[in-house]
The first five atom37 places (N, CA, C, CB, O) and aatype in JSON, in Angstrom:
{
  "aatype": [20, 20, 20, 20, 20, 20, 20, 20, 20, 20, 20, 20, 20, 20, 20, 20, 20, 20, 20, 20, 20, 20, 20, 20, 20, 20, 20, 20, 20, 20, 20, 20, 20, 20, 20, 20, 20, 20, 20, 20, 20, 20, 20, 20, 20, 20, 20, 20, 20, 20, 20, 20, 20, 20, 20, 20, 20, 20, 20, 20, 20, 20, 20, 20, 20, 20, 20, 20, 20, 20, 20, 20, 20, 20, 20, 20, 20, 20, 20, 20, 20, 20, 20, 20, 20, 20, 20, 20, 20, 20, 20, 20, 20, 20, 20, 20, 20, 20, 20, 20, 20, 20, 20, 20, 20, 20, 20],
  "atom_mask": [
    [1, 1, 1, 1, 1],
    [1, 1, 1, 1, 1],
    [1, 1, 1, 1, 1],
    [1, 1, 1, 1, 1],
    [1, 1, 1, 1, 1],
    [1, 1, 1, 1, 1],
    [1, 1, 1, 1, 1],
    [1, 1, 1, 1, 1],
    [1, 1, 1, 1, 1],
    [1, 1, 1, 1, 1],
    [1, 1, 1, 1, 1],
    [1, 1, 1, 1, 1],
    [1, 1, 1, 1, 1],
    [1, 1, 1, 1, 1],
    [1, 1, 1, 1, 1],
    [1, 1, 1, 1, 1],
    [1, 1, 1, 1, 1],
    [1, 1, 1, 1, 1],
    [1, 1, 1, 1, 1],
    [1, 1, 1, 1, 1],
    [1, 1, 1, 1, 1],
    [1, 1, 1, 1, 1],
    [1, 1, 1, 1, 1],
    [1, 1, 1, 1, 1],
    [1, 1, 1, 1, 1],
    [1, 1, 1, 1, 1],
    [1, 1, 1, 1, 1],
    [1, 1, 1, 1, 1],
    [1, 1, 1, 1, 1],
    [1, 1, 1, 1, 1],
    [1, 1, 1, 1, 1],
    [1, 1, 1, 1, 1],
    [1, 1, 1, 1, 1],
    [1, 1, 1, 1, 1],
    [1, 1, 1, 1, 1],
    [1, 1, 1, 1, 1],
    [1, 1, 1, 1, 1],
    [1, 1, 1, 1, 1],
    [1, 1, 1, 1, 1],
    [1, 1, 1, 1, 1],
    [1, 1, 1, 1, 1],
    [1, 1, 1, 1, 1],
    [1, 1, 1, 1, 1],
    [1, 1, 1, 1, 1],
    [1, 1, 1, 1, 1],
    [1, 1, 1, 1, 1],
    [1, 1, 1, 1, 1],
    [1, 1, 1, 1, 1],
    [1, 1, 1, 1, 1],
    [1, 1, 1, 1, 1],
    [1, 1, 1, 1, 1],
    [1, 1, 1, 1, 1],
    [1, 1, 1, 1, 1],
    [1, 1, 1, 1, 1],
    [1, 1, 1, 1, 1],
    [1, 1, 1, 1, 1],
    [1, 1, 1, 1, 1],
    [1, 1, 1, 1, 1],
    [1, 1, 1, 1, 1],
    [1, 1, 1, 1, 1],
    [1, 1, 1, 1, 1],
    [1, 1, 1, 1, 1],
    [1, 1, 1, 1, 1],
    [1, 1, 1, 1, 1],
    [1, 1, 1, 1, 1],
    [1, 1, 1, 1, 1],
    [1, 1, 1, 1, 1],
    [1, 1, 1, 1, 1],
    [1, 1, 1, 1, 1],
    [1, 1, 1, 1, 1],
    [1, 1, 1, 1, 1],
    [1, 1, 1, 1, 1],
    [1, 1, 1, 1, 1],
    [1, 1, 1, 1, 1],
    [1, 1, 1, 1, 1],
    [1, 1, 1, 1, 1],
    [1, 1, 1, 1, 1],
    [1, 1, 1, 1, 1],
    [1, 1, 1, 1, 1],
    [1, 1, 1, 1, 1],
    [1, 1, 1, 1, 1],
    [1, 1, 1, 1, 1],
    [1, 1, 1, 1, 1],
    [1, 1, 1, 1, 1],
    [1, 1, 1, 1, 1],
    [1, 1, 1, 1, 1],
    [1, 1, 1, 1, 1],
    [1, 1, 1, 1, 1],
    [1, 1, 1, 1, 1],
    [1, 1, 1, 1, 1],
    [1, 1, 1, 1, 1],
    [1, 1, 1, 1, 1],
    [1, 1, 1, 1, 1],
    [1, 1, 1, 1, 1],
    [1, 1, 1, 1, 1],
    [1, 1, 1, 1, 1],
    [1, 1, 1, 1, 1],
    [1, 1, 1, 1, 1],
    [1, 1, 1, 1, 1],
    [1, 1, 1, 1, 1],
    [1, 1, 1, 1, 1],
    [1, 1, 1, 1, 1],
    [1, 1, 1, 1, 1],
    [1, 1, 1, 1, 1],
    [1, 1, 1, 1, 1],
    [1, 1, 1, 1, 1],
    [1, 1, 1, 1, 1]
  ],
  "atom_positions": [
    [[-35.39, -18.87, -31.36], [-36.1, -18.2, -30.29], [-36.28, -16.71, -30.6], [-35.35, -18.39, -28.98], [-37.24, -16.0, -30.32]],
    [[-35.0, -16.35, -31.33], [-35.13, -14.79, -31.41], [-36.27, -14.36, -32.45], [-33.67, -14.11, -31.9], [-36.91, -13.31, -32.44]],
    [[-36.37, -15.68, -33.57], [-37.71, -15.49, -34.85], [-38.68, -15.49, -34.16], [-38.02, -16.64, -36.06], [-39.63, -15.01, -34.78]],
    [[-39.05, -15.93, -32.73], [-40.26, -16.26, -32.43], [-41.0, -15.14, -32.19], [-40.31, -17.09, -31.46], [-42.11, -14.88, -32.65]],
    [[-39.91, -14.06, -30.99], [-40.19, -12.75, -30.35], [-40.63, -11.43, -31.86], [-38.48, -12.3, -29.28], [-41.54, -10.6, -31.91]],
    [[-39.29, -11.82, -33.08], [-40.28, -10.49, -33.94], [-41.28, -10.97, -34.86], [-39.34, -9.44, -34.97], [-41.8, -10.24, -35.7]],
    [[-41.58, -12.37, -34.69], [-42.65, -12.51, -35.56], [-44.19, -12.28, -34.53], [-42.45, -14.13, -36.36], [-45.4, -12.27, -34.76]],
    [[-43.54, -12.17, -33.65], [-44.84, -11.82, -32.25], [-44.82, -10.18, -31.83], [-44.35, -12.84, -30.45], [-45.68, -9.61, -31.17]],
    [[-43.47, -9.53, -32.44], [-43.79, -8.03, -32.33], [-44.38, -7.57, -34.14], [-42.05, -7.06, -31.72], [-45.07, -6.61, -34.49]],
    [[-43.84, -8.54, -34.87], [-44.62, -8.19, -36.35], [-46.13, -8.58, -36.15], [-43.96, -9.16, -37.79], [-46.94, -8.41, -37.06]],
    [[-46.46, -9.05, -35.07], [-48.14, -9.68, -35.63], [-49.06, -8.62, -34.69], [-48.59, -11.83, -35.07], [-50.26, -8.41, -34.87]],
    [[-48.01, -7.88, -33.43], [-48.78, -7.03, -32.32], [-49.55, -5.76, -32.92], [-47.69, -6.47, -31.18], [-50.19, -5.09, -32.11]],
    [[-49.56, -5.47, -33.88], [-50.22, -4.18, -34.43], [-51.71, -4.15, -34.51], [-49.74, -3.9, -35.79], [-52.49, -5.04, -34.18]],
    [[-51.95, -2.98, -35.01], [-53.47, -3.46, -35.71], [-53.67, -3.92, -36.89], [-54.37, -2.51, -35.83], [-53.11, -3.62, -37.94]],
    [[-54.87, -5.05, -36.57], [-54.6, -5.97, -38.17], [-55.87, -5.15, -39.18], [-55.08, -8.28, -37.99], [-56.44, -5.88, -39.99]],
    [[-56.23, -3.85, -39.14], [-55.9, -3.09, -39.95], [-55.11, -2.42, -41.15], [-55.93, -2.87, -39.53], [-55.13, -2.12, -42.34]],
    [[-54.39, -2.42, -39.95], [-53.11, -0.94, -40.25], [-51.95, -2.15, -41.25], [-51.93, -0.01, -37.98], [-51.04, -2.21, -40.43]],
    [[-51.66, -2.72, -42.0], [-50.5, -3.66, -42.65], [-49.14, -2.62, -42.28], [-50.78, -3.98, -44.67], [-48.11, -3.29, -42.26]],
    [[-48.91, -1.28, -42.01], [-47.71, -1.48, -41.81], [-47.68, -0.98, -39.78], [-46.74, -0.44, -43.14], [-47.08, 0.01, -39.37]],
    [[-48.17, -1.59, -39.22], [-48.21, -1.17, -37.7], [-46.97, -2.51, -37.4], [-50.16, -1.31, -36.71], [-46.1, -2.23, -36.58]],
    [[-46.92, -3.75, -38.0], [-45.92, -4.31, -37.44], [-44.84, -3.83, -38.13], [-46.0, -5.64, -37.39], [-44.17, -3.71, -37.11]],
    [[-44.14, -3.47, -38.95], [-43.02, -2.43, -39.2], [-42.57, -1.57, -38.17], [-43.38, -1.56, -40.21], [-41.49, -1.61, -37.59]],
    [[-43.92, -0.44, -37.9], [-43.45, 0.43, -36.83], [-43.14, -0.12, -35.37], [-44.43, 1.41, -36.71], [-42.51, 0.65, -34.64]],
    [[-43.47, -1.26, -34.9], [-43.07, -2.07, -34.04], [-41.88, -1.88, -34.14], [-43.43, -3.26, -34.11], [-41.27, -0.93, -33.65]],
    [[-41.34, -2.96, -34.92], [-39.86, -3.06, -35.08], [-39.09, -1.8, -35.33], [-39.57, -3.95, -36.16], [-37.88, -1.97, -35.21]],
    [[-39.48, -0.42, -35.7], [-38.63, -0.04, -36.03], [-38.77, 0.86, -35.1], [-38.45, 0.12, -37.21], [-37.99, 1.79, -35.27]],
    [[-39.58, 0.99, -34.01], [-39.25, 1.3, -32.3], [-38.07, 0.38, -31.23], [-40.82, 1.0, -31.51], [-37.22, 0.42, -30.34]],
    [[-38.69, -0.26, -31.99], [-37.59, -1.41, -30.92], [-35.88, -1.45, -31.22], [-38.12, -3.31, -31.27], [-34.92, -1.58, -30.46]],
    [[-36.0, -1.26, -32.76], [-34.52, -0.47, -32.94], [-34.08, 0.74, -32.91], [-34.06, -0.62, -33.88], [-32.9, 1.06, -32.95]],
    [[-35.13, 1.56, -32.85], [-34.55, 2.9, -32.34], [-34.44, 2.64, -30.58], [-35.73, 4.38, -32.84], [-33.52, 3.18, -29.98]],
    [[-35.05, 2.12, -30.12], [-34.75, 2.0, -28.53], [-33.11, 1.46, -28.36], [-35.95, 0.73, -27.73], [-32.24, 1.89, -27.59]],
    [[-33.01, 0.07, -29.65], [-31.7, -0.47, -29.06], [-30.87, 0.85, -29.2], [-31.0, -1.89, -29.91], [-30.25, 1.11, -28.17]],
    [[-30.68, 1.89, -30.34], [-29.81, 2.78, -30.96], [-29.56, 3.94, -29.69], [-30.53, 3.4, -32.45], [-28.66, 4.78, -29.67]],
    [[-30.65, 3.73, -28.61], [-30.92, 5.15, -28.32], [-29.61, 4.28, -26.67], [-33.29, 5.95, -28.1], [-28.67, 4.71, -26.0]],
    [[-30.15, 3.37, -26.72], [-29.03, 2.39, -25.19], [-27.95, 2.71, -25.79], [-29.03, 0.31, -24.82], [-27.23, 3.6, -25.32]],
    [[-27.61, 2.05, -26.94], [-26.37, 1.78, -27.57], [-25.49, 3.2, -27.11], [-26.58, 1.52, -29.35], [-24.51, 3.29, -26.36]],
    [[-26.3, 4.33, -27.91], [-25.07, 5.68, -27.78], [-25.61, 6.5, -26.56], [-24.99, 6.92, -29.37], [-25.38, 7.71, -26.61]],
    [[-26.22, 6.07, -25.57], [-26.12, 6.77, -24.42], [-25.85, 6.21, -23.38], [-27.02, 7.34, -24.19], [-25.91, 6.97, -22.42]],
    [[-25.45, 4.72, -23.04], [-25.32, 3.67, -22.19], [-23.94, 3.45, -22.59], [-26.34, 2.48, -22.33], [-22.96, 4.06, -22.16]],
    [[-23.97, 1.94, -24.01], [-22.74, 1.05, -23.94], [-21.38, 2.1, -24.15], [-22.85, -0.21, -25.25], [-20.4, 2.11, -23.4]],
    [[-21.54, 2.81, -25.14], [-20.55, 3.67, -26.26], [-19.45, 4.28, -24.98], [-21.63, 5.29, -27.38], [-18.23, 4.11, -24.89]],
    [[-20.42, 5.05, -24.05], [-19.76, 6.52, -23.32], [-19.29, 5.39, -22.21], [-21.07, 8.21, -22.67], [-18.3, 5.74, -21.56]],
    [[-19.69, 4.42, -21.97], [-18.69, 3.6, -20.36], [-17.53, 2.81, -21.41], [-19.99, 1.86, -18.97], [-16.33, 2.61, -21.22]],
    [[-18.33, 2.48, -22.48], [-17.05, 1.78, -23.0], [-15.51, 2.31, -23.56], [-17.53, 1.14, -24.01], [-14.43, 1.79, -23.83]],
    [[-16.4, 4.31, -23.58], [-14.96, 4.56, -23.93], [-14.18, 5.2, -22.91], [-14.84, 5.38, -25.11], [-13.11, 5.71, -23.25]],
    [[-14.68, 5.29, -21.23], [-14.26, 5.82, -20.15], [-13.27, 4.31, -19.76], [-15.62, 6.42, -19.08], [-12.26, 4.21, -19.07]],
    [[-13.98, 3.36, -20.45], [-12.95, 1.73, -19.36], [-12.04, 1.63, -20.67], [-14.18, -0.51, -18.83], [-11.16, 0.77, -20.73]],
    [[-12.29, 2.57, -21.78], [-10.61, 2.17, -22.24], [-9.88, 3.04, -22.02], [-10.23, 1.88, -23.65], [-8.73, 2.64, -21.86]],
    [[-10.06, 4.66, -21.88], [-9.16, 5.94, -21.43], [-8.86, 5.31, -19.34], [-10.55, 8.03, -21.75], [-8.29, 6.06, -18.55]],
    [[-9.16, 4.52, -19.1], [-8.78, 4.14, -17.31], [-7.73, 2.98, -18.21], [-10.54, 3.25, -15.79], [-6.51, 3.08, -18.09]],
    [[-8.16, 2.24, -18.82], [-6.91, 1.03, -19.18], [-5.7, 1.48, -19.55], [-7.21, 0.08, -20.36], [-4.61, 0.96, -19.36]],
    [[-6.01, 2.61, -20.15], [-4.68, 3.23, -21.38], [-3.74, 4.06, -19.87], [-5.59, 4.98, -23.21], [-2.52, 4.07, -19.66]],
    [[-4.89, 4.69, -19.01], [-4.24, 5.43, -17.94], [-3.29, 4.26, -16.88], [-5.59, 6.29, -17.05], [-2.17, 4.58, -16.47]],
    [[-3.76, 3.25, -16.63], [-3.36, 2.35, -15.66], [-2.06, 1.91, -16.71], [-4.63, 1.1, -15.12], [-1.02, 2.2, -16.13]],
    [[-1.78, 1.3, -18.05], [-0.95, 0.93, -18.54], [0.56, 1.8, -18.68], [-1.58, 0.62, -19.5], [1.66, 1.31, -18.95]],
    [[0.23, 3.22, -18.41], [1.17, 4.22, -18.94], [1.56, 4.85, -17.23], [0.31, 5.5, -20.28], [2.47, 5.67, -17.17]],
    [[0.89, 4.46, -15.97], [1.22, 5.18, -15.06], [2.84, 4.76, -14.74], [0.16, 5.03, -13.96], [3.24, 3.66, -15.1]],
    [[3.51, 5.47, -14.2], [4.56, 5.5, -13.62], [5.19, 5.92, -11.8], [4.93, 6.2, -14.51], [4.5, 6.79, -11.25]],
    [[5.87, 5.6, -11.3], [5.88, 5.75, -10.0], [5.64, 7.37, -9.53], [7.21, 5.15, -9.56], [6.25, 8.25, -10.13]],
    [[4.83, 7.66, -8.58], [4.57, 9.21, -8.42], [3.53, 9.39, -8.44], [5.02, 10.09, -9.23], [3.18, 10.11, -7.51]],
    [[2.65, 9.04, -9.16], [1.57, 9.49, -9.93], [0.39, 8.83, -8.75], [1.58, 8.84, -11.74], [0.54, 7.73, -8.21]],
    [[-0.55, 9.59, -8.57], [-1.66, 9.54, -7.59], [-2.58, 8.59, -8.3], [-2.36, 11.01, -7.24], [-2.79, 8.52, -9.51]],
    [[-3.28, 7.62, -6.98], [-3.84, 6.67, -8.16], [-5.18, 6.24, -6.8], [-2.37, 4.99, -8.96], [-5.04, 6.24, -5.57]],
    [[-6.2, 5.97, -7.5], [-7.01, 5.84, -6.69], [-8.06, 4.16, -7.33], [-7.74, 7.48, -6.59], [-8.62, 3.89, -8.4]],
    [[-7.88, 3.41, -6.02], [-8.51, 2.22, -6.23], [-9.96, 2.29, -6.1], [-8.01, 1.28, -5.38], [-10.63, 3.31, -5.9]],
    [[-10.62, 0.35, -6.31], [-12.19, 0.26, -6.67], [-12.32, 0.47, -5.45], [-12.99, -1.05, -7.34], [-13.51, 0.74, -5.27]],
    [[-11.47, 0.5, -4.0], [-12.18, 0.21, -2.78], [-12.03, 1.73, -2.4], [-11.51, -1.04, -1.7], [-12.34, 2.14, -1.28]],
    [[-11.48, 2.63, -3.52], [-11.77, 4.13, -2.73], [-10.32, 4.66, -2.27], [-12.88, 3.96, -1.18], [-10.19, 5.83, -1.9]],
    [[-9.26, 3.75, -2.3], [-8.09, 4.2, -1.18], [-7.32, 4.98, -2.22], [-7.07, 2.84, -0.32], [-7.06, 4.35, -3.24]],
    [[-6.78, 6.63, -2.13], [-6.23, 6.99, -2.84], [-4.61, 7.19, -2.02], [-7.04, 8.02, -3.4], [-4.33, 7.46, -0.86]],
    [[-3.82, 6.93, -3.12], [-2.53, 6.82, -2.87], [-1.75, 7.17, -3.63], [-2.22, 5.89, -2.62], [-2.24, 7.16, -4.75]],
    [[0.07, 7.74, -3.61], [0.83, 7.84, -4.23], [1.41, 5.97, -4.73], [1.65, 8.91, -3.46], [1.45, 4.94, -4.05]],
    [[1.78, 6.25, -6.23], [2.32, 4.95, -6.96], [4.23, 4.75, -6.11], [2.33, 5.41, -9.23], [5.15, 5.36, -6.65]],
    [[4.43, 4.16, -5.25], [5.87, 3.64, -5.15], [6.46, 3.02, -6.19], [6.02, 2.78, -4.21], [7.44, 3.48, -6.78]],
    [[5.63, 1.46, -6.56], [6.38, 0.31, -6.92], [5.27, -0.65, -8.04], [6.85, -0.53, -5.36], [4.07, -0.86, -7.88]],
    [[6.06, -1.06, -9.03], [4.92, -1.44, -9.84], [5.63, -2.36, -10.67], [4.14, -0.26, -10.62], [6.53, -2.3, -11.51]],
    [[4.69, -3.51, -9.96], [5.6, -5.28, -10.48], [4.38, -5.88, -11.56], [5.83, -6.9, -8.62], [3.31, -5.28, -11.57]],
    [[4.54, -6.85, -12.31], [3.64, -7.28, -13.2], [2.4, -6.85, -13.15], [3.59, -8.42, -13.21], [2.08, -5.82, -13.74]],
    [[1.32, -7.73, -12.29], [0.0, -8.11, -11.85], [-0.15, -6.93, -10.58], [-0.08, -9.89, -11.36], [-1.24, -6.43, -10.29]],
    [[1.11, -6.61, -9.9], [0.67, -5.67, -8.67], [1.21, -4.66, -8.48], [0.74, -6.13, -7.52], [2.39, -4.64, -8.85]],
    [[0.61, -3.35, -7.82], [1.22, -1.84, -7.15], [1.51, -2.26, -5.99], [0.22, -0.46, -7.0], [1.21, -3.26, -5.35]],
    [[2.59, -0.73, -5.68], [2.57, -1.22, -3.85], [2.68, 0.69, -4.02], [4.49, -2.65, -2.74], [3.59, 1.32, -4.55]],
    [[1.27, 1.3, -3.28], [0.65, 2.15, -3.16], [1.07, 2.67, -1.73], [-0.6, 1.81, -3.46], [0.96, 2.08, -0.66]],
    [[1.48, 3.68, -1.94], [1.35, 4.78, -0.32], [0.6, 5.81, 0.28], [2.27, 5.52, -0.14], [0.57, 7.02, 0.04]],
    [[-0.14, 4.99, 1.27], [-1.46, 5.99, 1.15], [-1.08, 7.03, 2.83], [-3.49, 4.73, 1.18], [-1.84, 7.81, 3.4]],
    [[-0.37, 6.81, 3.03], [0.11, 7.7, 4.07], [1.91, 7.32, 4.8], [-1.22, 7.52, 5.31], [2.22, 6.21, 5.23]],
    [[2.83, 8.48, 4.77], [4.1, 8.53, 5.42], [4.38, 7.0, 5.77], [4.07, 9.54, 6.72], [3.43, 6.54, 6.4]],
    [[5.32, 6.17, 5.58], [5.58, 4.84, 5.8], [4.26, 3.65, 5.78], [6.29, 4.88, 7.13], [4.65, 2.52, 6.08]],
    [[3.31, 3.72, 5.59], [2.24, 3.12, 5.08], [1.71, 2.65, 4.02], [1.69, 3.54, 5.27], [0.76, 3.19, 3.44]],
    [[2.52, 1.15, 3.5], [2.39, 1.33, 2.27], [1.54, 0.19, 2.1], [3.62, 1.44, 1.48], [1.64, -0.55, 3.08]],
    [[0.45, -0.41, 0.94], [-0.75, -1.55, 0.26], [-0.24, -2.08, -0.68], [-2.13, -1.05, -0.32], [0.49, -1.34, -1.34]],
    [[-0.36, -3.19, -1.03], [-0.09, -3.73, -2.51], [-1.56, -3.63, -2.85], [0.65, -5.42, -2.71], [-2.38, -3.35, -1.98]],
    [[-1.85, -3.82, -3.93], [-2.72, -4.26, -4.71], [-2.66, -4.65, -6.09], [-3.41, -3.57, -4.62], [-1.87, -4.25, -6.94]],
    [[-3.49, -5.39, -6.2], [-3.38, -5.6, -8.28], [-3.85, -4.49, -8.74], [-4.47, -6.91, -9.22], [-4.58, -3.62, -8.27]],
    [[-3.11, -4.7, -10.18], [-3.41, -3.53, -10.71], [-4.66, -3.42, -11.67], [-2.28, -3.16, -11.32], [-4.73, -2.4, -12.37]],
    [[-5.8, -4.52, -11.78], [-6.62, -4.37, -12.05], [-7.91, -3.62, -11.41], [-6.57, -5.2, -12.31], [-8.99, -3.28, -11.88]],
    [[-7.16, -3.49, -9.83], [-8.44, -2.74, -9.18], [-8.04, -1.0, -9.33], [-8.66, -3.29, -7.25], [-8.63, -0.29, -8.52]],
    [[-7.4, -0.52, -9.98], [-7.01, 0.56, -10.14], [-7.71, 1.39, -11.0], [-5.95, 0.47, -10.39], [-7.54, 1.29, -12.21]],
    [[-8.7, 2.44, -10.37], [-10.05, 2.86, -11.26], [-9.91, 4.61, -12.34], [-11.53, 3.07, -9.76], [-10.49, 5.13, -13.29]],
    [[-8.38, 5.01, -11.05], [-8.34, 6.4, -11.66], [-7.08, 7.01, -11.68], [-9.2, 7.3, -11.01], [-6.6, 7.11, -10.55]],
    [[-6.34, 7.49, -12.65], [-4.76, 7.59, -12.23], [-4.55, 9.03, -12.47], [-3.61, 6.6, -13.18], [-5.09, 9.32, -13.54]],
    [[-4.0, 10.06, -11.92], [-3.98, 11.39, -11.66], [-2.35, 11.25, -12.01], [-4.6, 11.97, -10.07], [-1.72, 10.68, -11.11]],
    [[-1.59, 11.66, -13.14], [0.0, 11.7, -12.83], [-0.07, 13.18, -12.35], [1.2, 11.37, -14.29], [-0.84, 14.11, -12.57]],
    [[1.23, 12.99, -11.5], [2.27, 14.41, -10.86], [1.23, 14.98, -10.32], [3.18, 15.62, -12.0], [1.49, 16.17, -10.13]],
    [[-0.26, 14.6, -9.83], [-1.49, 15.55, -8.8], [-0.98, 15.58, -7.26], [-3.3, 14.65, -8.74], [-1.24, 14.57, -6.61]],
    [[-0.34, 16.57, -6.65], [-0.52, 16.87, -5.28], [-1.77, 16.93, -4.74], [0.02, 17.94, -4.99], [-2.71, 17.41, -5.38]],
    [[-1.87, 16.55, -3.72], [-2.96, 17.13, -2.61], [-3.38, 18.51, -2.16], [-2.61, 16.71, -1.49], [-4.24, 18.63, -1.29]]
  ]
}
């Protein structure tokens, strides 16, 4: 399927020009190049500096979930936190929803 699409962007040129289907293709890979390092690269290396942060947090440390709730870290069991987001008020959550970890940040 995928031969079908560049032998249909190799044939789109002018049938003139013999190298216009070249420059086809070699737009279409500068487009992928241009996603690649301004899209995939920069989120992919922000969701591994949040993984490395969530793996290394320790109790104390200010931590703010996907649903927004920011809280001090109490307690931290396998799969789950148990977060204090205000004076005797405390959440569990997993610790996969955990988007941003601030150690030793006061308010």
């Amino acid at each position: 399927m995928t031969m079908q699409y560049l032998a249909f962007l190799w044939m789109m040129g002018n049938p003139e020009d013999p190298n216009s289907g070249i420059i086809n293709l070699v737009f279409i890979g500068a487009m992928i190049l241009v996603f690649y390092f301004f899209i995939i690269r920069p989120q992919s290396k922000k969701q591994k500096e949040v993984q490395e942060k969530v793996s290394n947090m320790k109790k104390g440390d200010k931590v703010v979930t996907s649903s927004g709730i920011i809280g001090v870290l109490n307690t931290i069991d396998e799969d789950t936190v148990l977060i204090e987001v205000d004076k005797g008020v405390k959440v569990r959550f997993k610790t996969s929803s955990i988007t941003d970890v601030n150690p030793n940040k006061q308010d």
